[in-house]
C-alpha positions in Angstrom: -10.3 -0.2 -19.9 -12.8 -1.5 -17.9 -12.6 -2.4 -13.9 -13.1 -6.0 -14.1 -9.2 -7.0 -15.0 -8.1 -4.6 -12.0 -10.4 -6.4 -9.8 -10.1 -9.5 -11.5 -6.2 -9.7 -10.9 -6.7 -8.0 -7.4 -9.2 -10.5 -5.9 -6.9 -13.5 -6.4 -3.5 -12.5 -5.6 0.0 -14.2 -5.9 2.0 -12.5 -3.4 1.9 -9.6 -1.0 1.1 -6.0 -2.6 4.0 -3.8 -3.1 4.0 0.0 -2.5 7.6 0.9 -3.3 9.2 4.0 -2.4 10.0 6.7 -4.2 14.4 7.1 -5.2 15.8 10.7 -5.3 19.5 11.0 -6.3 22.0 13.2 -4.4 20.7 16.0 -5.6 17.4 15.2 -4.1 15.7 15.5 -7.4 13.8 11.5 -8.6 16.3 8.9 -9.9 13.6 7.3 -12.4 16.5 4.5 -13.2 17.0 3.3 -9.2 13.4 3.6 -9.0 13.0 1.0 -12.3 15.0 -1.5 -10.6 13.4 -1.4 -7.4 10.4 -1.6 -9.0 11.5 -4.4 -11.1 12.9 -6.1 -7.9 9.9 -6.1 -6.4 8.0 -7.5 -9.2 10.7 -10.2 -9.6 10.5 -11.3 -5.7 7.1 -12.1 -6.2 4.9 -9.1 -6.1 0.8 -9.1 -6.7 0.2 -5.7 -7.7 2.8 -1.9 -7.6 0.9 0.8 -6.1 3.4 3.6 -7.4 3.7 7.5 -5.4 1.1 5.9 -2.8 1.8 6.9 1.2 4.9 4.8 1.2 6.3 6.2 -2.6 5.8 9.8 -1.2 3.0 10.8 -3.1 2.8 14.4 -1.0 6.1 15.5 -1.9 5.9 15.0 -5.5 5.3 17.6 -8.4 2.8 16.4 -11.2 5.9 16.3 -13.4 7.2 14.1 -11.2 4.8 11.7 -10.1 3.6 11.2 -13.4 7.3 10.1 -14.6 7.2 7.7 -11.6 4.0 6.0 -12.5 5.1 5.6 -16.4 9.1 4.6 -15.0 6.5 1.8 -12.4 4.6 0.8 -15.6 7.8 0.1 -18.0 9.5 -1.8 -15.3 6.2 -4.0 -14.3 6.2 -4.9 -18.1 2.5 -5.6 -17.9 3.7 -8.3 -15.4 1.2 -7.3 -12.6 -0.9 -4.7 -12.4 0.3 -0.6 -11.7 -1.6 1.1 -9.3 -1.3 5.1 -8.7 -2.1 7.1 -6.0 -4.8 10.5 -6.3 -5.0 12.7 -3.8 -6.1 16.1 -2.6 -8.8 18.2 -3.5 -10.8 17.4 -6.1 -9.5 19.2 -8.7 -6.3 18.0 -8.1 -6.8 14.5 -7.7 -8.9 14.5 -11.1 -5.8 15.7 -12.4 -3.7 13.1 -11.1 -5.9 10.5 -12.3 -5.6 11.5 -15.5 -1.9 11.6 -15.4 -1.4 8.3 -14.2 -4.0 7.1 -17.0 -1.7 8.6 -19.5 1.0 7.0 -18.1 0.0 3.5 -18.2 -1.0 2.7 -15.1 -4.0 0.1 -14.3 -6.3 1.8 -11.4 -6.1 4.6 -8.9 -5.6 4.7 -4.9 -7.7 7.7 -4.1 -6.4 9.0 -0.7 -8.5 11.7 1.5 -8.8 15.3 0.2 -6.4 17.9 1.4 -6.9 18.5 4.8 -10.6 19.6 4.8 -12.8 17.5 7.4 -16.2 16.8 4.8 -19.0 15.2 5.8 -20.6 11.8 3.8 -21.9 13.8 1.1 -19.1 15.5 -0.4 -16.8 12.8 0.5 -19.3 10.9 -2.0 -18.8 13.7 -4.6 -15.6 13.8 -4.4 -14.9 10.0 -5.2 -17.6 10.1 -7.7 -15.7 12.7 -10.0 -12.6 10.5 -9.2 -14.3 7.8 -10.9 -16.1 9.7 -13.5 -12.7 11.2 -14.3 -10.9 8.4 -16.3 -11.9 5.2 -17.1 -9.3 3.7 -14.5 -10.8 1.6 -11.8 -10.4 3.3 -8.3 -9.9 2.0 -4.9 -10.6 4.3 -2.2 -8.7 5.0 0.9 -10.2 5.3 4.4 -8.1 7.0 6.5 -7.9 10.1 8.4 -10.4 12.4 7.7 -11.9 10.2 5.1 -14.1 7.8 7.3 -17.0 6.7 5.8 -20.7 4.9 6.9 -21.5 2.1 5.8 -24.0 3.3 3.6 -21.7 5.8 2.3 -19.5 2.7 0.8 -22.6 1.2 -0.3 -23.0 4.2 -2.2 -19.2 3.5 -3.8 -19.8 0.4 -4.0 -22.9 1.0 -6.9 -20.2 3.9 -8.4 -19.3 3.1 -11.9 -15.4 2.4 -11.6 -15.0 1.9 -7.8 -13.7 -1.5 -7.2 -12.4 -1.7 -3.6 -11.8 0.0 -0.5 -8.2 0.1 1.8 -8.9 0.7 5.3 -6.3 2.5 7.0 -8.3 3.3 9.9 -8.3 0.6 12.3 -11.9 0.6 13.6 -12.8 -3.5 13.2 -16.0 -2.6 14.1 -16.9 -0.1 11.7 -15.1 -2.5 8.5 -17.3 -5.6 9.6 -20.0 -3.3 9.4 -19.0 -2.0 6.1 -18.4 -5.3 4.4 -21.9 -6.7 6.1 -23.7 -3.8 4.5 -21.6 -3.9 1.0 -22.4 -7.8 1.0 -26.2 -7.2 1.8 -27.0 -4.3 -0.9 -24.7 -4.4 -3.3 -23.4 -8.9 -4.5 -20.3 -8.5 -6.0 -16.5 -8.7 -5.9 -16.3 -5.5 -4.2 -12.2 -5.5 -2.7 -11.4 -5.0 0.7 -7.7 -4.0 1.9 -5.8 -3.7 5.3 -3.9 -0.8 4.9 -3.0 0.3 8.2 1.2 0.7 8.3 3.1 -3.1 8.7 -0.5 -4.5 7.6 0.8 -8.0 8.4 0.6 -7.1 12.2 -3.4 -6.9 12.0 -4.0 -8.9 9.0 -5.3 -11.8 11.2 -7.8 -10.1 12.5 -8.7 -8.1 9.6 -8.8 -11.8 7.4 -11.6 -12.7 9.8 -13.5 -10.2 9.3 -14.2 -10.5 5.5 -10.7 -8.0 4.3 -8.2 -10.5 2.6 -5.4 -7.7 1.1 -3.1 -6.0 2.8 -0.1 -3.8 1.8 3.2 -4.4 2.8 5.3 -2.0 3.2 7.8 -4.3 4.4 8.2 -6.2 1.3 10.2 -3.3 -0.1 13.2 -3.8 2.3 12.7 -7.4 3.1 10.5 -9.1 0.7 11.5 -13.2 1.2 10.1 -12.4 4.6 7.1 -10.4 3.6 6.4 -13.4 1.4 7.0 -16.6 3.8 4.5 -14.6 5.8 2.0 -14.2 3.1 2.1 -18.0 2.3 2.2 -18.8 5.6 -0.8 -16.9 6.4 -2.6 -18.3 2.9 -1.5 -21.9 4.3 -2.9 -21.4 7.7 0.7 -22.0 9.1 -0.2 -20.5 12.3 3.6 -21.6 13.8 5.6 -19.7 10.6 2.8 -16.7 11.2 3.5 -16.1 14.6 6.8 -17.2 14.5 7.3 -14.1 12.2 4.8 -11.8 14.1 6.8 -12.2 17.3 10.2 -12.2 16.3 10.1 -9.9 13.3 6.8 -7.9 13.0 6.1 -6.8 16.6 9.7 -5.4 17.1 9.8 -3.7 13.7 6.3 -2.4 14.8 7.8 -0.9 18.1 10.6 0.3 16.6 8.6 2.3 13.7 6.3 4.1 17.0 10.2 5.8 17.8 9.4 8.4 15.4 7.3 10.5 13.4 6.8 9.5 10.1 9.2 6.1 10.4 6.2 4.4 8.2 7.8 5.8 5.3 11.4 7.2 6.7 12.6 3.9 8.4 10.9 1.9 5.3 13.4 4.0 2.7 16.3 3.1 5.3 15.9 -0.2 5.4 15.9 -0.2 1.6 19.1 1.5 1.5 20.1 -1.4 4.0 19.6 -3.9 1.9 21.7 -2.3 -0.6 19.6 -0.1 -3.4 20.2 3.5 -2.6 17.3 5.3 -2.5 18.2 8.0 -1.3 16.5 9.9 1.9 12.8 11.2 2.2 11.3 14.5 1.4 10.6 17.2 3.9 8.6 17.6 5.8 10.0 13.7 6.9 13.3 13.3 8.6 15.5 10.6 8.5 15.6 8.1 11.2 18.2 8.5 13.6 21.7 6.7 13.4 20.5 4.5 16.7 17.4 3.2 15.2 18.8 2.9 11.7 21.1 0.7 13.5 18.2 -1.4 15.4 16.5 -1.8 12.6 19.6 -3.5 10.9 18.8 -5.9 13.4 15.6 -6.3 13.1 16.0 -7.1 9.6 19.2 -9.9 10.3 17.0 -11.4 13.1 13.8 -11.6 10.4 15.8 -13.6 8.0 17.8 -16.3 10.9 13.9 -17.0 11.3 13.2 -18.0 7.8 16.0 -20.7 8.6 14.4 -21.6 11.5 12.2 -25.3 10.9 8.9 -24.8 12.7 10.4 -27.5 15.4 12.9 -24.8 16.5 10.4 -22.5 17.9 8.5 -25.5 20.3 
């Protein structure tokens, strides 16, 4: 495998980019079967891309064992249908291993998160994508975040690696991306990919748009994906009314409500999944569960989210 399909099927997408989460049975142990079919239902509402055991799938609390069983349970239930991507993380050595688990199961690229912990400076951060990349013959997108924050000439420098494709900026610093994707455009002409992955992406993805970074992730097409798609196509169609329209009645309070809590990116994300009827089960440790109040708002988030998709633009004047 080469990068270009990845990036190929990336840099036009149909629909918003899934990151499911990850089901556990009762016995808190994966249910690969629940997992298929949210998968599947994901794929089925209109998904781009799965990025399987990412930040939102739970990557951290899952065994090799595991994770690889996710990735090939992502990969059968895509059915070649859009492209799987899996997440890589921690040290190096680990995250080469990881890599090469999800290339054996099937899946199309990598997300490489930040290393374990360790705050490196732009050299071995550089390393340590490079033997990503070197690792399998996947294409890797790299994940700024945290204490992986790179110069620009440090992306320029991924940018010319053999088998990185894109980067997901989960940061938040405008300034620093524009600066990025001026220098990335300058040195390096290409198709190099740009993502918004900061948690409920939709909430910034005006401004990031305008600055040269056209995906996003959406953690909220999991839970509520006819609304994370009348966004995307409204945003696509420069329907400003249906875009806002969403942002304020649906987005923003979501957004507030998700601030209640620790972790609620990927705790209250699971909930409303189980809301909308597929039991997931509950997160890993060291998450928590959402408490009964805001499980409850959140229910009425997600009731006031779809009355809007009823709403005819005239509604809102």
């Amino acid at each position: 495998m080469t990068p270009a399909p990845l990036a190929a099927r990336l840099g036009i997408p149909s629909g918003p980019l899934f990151f499911p989460v990850t089901a556990y049975g009762p016995d808190g142990s994966v249910d690969l079967d629940t997992y298929r079919t949210h998968v599947r239902r994901g794929v089925e509402a209109g998904a781009a891309a799965v990025f399987a055991c990412c930040g939102t799938g739970e990557f951290h609390a899952l065994t090799p064992e595991e994770f690889e069983a996710c990735v090939r349970a992502a990969v059968e239930a895509a059915a070649g249908r859009v492209p799987v991507v899996a997440g890589a993380g921690y040290g190096t050595a680990l995250a080469v291993r990881y890599a090469r688990l999800a290339e054996a199961a099937g899946a199309d690229g990598l997300l490489a998160m930040p290393p374990y912990l360790v705050v490196a400076g732009q050299e071995g951060l550089l390393r340590h994508y490079k033997e990503i990349a070197a690792a399998t013959a996947l294409p890797v997108i790299v994940y700024q975040r945290d204490n992986a924050v790179f110069t620009p000439d440090t992306v320029v420098e991924l940018a010319r690696t053999e088998g990185v494709v894109g980067l997901k900026d989960g940061l938040g610093d405008l300034d620093l991306m524009q600066r990025i994707v001026s220098a990335v455009r300058t040195e390096v002409p290409g198709d190099f990919l740009y993502f918004n992955g900061l948690p409920t992406a939709e909430q910034t993805q005006l401004a990031y748009r305008a600055i040269g970074v056209p995906l996003y992730s959406s953690a909220v097409f999991c839970f509520a994906p006819e609304i994370a798609v009348a966004f995307y196509r409204a945003l696509e169609a420069g329907d400003d009314t249906t875009v806002n329209r969403l942002l304020d009645g649906f987005y923003r309070p979501f957004v507030e409500l998700r601030a209640q809590g620790r972790g609620y990116a990927v705790a209250l994300v699971k909930a409303g999944v189980r809301l909308r009827g597929l039991d997931v089960g509950e997160v890993r440790p060291p998450l928590h569960e959402p408490s009964e109040d805001h499980v409850k708002q959140l229910a009425e988030v997600i009731e006031r989210g779809y009355a809007l998709l009823e709403k005819e633009p005239e509604d809102t004047k």
